[in-house]
C-alpha positions as CSV (number, residue, x, y, z in Angstrom):
1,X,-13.6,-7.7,-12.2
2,X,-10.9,-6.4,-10.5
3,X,-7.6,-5.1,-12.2
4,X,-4.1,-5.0,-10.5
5,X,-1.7,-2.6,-12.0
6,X,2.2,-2.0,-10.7
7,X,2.8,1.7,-10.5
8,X,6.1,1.4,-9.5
9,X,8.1,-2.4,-9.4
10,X,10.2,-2.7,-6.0
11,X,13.9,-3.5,-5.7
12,X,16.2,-4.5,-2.8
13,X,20.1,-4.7,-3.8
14,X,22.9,-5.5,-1.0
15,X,25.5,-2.9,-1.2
16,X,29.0,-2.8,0.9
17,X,29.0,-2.4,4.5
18,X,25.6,-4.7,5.0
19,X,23.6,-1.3,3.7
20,X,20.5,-2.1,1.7
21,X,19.3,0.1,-1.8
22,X,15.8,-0.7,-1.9
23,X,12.1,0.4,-2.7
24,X,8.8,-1.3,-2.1
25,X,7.0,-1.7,-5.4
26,X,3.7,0.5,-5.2
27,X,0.4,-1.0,-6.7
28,X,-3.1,-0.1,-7.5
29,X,-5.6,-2.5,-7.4
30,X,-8.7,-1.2,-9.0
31,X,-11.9,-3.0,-8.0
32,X,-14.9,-1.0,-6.4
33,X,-12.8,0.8,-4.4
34,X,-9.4,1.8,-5.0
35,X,-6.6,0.5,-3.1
36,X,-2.9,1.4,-3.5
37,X,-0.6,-1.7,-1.8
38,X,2.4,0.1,-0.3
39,X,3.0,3.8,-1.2
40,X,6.9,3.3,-2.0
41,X,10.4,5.6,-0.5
42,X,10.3,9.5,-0.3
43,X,10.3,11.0,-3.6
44,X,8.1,8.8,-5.3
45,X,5.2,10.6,-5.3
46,X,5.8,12.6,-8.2
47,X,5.6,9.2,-10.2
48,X,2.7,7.8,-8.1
49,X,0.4,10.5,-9.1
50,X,2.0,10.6,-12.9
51,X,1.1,7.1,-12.9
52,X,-2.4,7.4,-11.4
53,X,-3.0,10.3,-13.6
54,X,-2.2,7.6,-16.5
55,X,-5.3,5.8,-14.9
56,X,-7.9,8.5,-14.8
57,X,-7.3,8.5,-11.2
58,X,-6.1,11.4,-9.0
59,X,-4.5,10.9,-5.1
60,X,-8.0,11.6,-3.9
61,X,-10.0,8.4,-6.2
62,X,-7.9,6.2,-3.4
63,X,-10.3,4.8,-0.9
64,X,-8.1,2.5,1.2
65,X,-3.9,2.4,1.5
66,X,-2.0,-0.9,2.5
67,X,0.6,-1.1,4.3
68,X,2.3,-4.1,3.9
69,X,4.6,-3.7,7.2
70,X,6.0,-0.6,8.7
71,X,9.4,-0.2,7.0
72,X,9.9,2.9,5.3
73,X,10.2,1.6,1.7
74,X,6.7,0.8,2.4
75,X,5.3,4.0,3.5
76,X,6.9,7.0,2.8
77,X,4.2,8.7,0.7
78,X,1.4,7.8,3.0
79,X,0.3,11.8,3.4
80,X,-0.4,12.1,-0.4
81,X,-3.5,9.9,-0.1
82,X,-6.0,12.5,2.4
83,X,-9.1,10.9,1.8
84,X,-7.8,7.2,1.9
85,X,-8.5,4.9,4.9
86,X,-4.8,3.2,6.1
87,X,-5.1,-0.8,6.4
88,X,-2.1,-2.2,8.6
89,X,-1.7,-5.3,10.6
90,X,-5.4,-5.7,12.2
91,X,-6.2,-2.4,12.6
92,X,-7.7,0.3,10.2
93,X,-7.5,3.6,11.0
94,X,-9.0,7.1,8.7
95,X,-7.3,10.3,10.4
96,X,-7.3,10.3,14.2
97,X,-10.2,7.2,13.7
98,X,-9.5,3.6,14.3
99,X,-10.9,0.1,14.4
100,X,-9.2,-3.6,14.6
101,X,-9.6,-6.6,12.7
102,X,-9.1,-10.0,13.0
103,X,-7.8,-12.4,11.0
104,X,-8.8,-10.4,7.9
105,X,-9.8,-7.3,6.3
106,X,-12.5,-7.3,3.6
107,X,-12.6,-4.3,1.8
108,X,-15.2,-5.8,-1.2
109,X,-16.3,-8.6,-2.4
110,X,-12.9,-8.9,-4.8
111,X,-10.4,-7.8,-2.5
112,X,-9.0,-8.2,1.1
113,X,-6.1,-8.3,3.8
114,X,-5.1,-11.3,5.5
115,X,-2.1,-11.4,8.3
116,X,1.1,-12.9,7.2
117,X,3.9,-12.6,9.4
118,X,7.3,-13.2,8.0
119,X,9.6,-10.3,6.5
120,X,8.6,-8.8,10.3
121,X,5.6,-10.3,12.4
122,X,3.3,-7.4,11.5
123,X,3.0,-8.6,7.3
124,X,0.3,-8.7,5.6
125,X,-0.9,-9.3,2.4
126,X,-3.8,-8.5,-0.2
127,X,-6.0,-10.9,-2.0
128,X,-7.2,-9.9,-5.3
């Protein structure tokens, strides 16, 4: 059975001048492959991998990343996964490699990606 497990909880708090503190909450979701959902701002990664590490798990046990949307909070720590396929709005893509799917993303038979547009149009989300 798959296990879901928040490696680092998001935040978003409004600050003066309509300016934004925030930082997309980084999860691993353990099934029988190993997904991280969003990989969080820059200067994360030293918790990501102290948190992994807490796991048995090293950067390179990821098989797939997803990325919810595109915004930075979301993505900044993309290059510490090397061996990890990326999952983004229909499209998958493993170095210079990529494929498109539509309307969703099966990665096993416990977990997938399905499109849902709403923060921006390119959302998606994962199914556990």
């Amino acid at each position: 059975m798959a296990e879901v497990k928040e490696l680092i909880e998001g935040y978003s708090i409004a600050q003066a001048n309509s300016k934004v503190k925030a930082d997309g909450s980084v999860t691993l979701v353990k099934s029988k492959n190993n997904v991280i959902v969003d990989t969080g701002v820059t200067g994360d990664d030293k918790i990501i991998i102290e948190k992994l590490k807490q796991e048995n798990l090293s950067t390179e046990d990821i098989n797939y990343i997803v990325q919810k949307h595109g915004h930075s909070d979301h993505t900044s720590n993309l290059g510490l996964f090397k061996k990890a396929a990326v999952i983004g709005y229909g499209s998958l893509n493993k170095g210079d490699e990529f494929s498109f799917w539509d309307p969703d993303f099966v990665v096993d038979d416990e977990v997938k990606v399905i499109p849902t547009p709403g923060h921006t149009m390119g959302d998606v989300s994962v199914v556990v």
